[in-house]
N, C-alpha and C positions, 0 to 999 in steps of 0.2 A: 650768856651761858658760859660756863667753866670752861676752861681747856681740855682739862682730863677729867673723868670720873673712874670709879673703880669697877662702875658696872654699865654696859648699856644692853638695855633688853628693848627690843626689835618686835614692836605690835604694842598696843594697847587694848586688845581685847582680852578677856576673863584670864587666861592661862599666863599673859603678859603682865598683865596689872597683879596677880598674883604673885608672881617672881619680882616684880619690882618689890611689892613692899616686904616678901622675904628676905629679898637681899639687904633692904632696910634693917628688919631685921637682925641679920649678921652682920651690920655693923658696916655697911657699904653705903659710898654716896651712887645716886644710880641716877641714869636720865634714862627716860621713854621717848622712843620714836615712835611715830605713827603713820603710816600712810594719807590715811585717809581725815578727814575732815570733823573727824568727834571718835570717842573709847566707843567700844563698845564690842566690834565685831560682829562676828554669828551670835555672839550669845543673848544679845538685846534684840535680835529676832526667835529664840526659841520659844519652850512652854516654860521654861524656868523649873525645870526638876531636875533636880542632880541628884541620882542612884546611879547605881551599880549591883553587883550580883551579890546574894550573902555570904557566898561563901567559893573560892577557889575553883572547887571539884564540878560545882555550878560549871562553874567560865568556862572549863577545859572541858566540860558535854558540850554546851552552846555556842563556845568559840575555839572550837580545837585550835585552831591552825594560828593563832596568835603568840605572840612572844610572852610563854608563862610569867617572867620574872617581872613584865613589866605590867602585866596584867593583876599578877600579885600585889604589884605594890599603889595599884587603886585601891583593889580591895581590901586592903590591909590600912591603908590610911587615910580611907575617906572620912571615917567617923571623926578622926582628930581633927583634921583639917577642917569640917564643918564646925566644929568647937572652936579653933583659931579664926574664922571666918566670924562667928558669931561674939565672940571677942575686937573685934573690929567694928560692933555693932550692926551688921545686916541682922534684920528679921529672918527669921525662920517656921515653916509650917511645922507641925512635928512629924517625927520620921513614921514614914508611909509604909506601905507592903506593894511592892509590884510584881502582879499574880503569883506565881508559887518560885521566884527565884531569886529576887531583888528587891530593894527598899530603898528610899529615900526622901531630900528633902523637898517641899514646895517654897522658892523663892520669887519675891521680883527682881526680874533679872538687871531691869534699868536699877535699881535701887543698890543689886548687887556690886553691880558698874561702879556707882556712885560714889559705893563706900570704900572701892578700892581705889578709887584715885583719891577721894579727899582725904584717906587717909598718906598716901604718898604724898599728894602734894602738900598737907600741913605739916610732915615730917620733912619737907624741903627738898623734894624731887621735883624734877620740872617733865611734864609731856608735852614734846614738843611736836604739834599737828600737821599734815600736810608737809611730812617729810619722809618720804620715802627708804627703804633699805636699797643700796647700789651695790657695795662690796664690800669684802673685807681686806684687810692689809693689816703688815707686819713693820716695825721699824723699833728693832732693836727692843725694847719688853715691853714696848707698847704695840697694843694692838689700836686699828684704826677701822672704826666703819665709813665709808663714803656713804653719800644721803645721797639722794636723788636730782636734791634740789641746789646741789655744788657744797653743801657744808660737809665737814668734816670730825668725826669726834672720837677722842684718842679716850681709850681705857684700859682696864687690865682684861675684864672678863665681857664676853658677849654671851646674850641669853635669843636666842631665836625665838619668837612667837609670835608670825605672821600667819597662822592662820592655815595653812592646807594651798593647796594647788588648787584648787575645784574654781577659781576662775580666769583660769587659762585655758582658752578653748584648744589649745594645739596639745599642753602637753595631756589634757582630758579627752583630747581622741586616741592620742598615743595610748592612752592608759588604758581609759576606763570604757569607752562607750566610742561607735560610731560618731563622725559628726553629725548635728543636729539633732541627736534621739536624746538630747536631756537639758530638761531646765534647768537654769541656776538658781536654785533656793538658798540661796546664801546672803553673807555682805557681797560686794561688789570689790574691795580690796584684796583679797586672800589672792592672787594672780604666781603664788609659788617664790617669793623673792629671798624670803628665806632658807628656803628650800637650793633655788641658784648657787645664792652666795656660797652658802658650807658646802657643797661639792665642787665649786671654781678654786677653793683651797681644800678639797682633800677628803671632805666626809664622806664618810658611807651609806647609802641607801638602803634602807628597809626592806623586807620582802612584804608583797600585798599591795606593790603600788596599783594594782589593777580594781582592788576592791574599795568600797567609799559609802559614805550611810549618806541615806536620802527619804527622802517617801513620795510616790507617787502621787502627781497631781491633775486638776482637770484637763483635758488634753484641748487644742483647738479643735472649733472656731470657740472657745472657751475663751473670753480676756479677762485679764485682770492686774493688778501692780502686785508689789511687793509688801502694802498694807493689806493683803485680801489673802497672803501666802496661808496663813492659817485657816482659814474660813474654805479654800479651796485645796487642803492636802487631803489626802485618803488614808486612815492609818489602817482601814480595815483588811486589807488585803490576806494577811495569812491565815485568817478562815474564810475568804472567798473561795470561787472558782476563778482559774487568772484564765483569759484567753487574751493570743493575739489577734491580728487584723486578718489574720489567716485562717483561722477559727479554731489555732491550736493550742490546745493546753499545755503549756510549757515548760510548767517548775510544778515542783513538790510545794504548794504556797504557805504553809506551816512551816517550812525550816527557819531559822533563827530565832531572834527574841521579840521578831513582831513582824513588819513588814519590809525592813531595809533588805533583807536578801531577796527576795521577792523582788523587789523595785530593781535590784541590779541586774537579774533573768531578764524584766523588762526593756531595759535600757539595751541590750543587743539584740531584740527582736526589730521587724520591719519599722521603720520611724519612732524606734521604743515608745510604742502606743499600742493599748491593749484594752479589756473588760475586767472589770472587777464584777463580779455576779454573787448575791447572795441570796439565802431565802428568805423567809418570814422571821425565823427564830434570830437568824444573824443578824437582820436589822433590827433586833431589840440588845444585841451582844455593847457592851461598851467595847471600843475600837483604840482608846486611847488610855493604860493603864495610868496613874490607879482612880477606877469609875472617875475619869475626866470628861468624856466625850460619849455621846453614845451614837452606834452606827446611824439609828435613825434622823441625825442631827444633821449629821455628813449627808446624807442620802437627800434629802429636804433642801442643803443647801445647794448640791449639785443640781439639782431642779431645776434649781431660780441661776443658773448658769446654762440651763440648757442641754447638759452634759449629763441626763440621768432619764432613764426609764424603768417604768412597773409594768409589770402584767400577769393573772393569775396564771396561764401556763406556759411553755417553754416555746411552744410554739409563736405564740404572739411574742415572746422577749425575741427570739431570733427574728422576728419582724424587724422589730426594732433595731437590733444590734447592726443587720443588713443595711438600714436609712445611713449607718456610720462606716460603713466601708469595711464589715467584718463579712467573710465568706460564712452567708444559711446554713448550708446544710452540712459543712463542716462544724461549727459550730453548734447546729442540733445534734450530732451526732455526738458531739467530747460532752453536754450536755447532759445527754441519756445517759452515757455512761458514768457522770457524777451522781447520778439519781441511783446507782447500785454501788457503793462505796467496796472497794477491792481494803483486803489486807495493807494495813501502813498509815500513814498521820497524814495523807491526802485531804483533805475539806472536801464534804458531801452535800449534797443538796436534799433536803427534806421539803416541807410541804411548801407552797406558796402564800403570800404570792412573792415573785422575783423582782429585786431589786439589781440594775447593772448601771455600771460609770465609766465611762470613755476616758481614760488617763492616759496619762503620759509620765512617763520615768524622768527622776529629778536629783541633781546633788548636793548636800548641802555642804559637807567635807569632806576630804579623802580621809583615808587609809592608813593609804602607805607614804612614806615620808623619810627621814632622817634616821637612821641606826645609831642607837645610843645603849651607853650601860648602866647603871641601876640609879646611876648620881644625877643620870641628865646630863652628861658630858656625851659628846657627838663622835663618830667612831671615826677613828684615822684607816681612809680604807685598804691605803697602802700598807697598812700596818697590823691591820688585824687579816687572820683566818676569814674563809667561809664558814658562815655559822649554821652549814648543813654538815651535825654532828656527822652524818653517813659518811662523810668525806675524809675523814680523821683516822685513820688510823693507831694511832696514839695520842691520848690528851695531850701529852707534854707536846706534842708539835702545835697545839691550838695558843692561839693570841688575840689578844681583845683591848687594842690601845687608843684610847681616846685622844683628840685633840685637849689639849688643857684644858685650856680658856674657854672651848665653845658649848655653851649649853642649846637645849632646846625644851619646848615645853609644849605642850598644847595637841594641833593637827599638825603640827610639823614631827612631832614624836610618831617615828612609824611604828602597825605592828600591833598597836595596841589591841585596837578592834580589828578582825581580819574576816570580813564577808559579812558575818553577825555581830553583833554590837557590844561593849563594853560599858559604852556612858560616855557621853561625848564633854557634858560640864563639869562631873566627875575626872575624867582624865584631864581636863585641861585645870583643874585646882589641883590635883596629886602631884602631877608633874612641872606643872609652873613653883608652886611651893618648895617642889624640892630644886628644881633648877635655881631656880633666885637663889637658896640656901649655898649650893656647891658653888655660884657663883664668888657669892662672898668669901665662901671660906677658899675659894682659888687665889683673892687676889690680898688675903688677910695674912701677916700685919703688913697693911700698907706704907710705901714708900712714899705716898705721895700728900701726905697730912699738909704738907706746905700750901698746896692749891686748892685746899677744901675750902 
C-alpha cells in the first residue's frame, strides 16, 4: 500500500463504494477501509430498490421533521445518479411507481456491490478488508486515519461511511429503544466507528439520533438466522391493527411511508413485542410496495414459524393472542372498537376472518448521525450555530463551518430520514456520490503527484 492517498473513505458498503469511485472520478487516488470481512454492508442484505419521493412537497408531508436541504438533494439527484450508476454497468429494472408518492429502481444489490468495487479497483484503488476505523489525526496538511488493526494511513481528504450506529448495543439503548426490545436487522459491522471518530475531533451531531428505519419481525420463541431476515419481516403493519402485550393500541399505525414508524412505537413498548392483526381484505393487500410481496405470503410464512394465528371472529383471535402473553379482554375491547373506525387515517377492521402475528421491533439503520452541509463536508461543531432557526435572532449571527477534509456519506449522514423514511439506498448513492466528489475537489491540485 502507498503511503499517502488523496482520499481515504472509511466503509465499503453502497454509500462507501460509491464515494470511492466518485472521488475516482475527480481525479483522486482513494483507498477503502473496511471493517468487516467482504463489501457490502446493509445493502446486500436489502430488497434492492432504490426510490425516493417524486417530489420535495411529498417529503416535507411524509417527513416534516428532516433536514429539507438534504432531503432535497436525494430527491433532486437520484435520477442522475442511477444514470451514472448504470454507466458503470449495473443492470437495472425500469423505474417503478411506489403507491401514490415515490418511484424507483429494482436492482441486485450483490451485483450492485460488485460493480462498484470492480470498478474501483480496475481503476487502481485497493479495499483493504478486516481493517477497522480507530481515529483520526492531524500532522501538519496531512490528515491520518488509525485502523484498528495498528496500520496507519496518511491522506488529504476522509469520506466516512460506516454505516449508522444500529450495532452498538449501548449507544442504541441511549438512543433509540430500551435494552433488549430490538433486533439487529442489519450487517453486524455498522457498530458507530465512524460516527466516534468525527466527534473525538469536533463534528457535530444531527438531530433525530433517537429515530431509525426498521421493520418489525417475528417475535420469540420464533428462531431464525440472518439468511431467513426476509422470509420473517412484516412490512404489513400500517394497515393493521398494532397491539401491545398489554392489549393496547398504541400508535396511529398508518403514519409514515409504510411501517418503520410504526416499528419504532414498537420498540418502546413492554419487550417491544406486539400484534400485528389484519382482516380478510388486508391479507389480500400487497404489504411491500411496488406489488412485491403480498400480505397473504407474510402471513403463511409466519405460520410455518409458529408466530401466526386465524380465526373467523375476534373473539377466538383474542383466544389466541391470550396463548402469547397478550392481556383478553383488553385486547377485545381496543378490538371492538377497530370494528367502528372513528374520524382519522387509523386502520379498521372489516369482515373476517382475522389474521394476527407476534412481533417484535427491529433496526436496521439509524437516523440520526453526523451534521453535515450540502457538499457532504461534516459540521465543526464548535464552529457553527444551533440550527434551531428559533434560536437566531438575527441571520447574520448564524454560522455553519464545516471541517474541511471530513466528509460523510451513507447512515452516517444525519437527518435525512427523520421517524418516516426517505430511502435508505437512495441516500446512501446521493450522498456517497457527492461526498467522494467534494472529496476530491478538497484535496485537488494535488501536492502529492510524487507518491502516486
Amino acid at each position: 500500500m502507498k503511503d499517502r492517498h488523496d482520499v481515504v473513505v472509511c466503509g465499503a458498503g453502497m454509500a462507501g463504494l460509491t464515494a470511492a469511485v466518485a472521488a475516482q472520478d475527480g481525479g483522486a487516488d482513494v483507498v477503502v477501509i473496511e471493517k468487516g470481512p467482504s463489501c457490502g454492508g446493509s445493502a446486500v442484505i436489502s430488497n434492492g430498490f432504490v426510490w425516493t419521493h417524486d417530489s420535495l412537497d411529498r417529503v416535507h408531508e411524509l417527513v416534516p421533521n428532516g433536514n429539507p436541504e438534504l432531503q432535497g438533494i436525494v430527491v433532486d439527484n437520484l435520477d442522475a445518479d442511477m444514470a451514472w450508476l448504470a454507466t458503470l454497468g449495473l443492470r437495472t429494472g425500469p423505474k417503478r411507481q411506489v403507491l401514490d408518492y415515490g418511484s424507483g429502481w429494482q436492482v441486485d444489490p450483490n451485483e450492485m456491490i460488485d460493480t462498484l468495487r470492480s470498478t474501483f479497483e480496475r481503476r487502481g484503488g485497493d479495499v483493504l478488508l478486516d481493517t477497522p476505523l480507530r481515529r483520526f489525526r492531524s500532522e501538519g496538511v496531512d490528515r491520518i486515519v488509525d485502523c484498528g488493526d495498528g496500520r496507519t494511513v496518511r491522506c488529504g481528504a476522509v469520506v466516512v461511511a460506516t454505516g449508522g450506529f444500529q450495532g452498538d448495543g449501548a449507544l442504541v439503548s441511549a438512543h433509540c429503544a430500551p435494552p433488549g426490545n430490538l433486533y439487529h436487522r442489519s450487517n453486524p459491522w455498522s457498530t458507530g466507528d465512524g460516527l466516534a471518530a468525527a466527534t473525538a475531533i469536533g463534528g457535530a451531531v444531527s438531530r433525530g439520533m433517537n429515530h431509525f428505519y426498521g421493520h418489525a419481525m417475528l417475535a420469540p420463541p420464533s428462531r431464525f438466522g440472518p439468511r431467513q431476515f426476509g422470509e420473517v419481516t412484516q412490512y404489513q403493519g400500517h394497515f393493521s391493527v398494532a397491539l401491545d402485550l398489554d392489549g393496547v393500541r398504541f400508535a396511529v399505525e398508518s403514519r409514515g411511508t409504510g411501517e418503520e414508524v410504526l416499528n419504532q412505537s414498537l420498540a418502546k413498548r413492554p419487550g417491544g413485542t406486539g400484534v400485528y392483526i389484519v382482516d380478510a381484505a388486508g391479507a389480500e393487500r400487497f404489504s411491500l410496495p411496488p406489488d412485491l410481496l403480498k400480505t397473504s405470503t407474510v402471513l403463511e410464512r409466519a405460520h410455518g414459524y409458529g408466530a401466526a394465528a386465524t380465526a373467523d371472529d375476534l373473539d377466538d383471535l383474542c383466544d389466541a393472542l391470550s396463548s402469547w402473553g397478550v392481556a383478553r379482554e383488553r385486547a377485545r375491547r381496543e378490538l371492538a372498537r377497530a370494528t367502528e373506525p372513528e374520524a382519522g387515517s387509523a386502520p379498521a377492521l372489516g369482515a373476517g376472518p382475522y389474521s394476527a402475528v407476534l412481533v417484535k421491533a427491529a433496526i436496521t439503520f439509524t437516523m440520526g448521525g453526523l451534521a453535515v452541509d450540502e457538499t457532504m463536508r461534516v459540521l465543526d461543531r464548535a464552529a457553527s450555530t444551533s440550527p434551531l432557526a428559533t434560536l437566531v435572532d438575527d441571520f447574520s449571527q448564524f454560522r455553519q463551518r464545516p471541517i474541511e477534509w471530513l466528509f460523510a456519506a451513507g447512515c452516517d449522514v444525519g437527518d435525512v430520514s427523520h421517524d418516516s423514511y426517505v430511502g435508505g439506498l437512495a441516500t446512501a448513492l446521493t450522498t456517497g456520490r457527492l461526498a467522494g466528489a467534494g472529496a476530491a475537489a478538497s484535496v485537488a491540485p494535488s501536492p502529492i503527484g510524487a507518491n502516486r
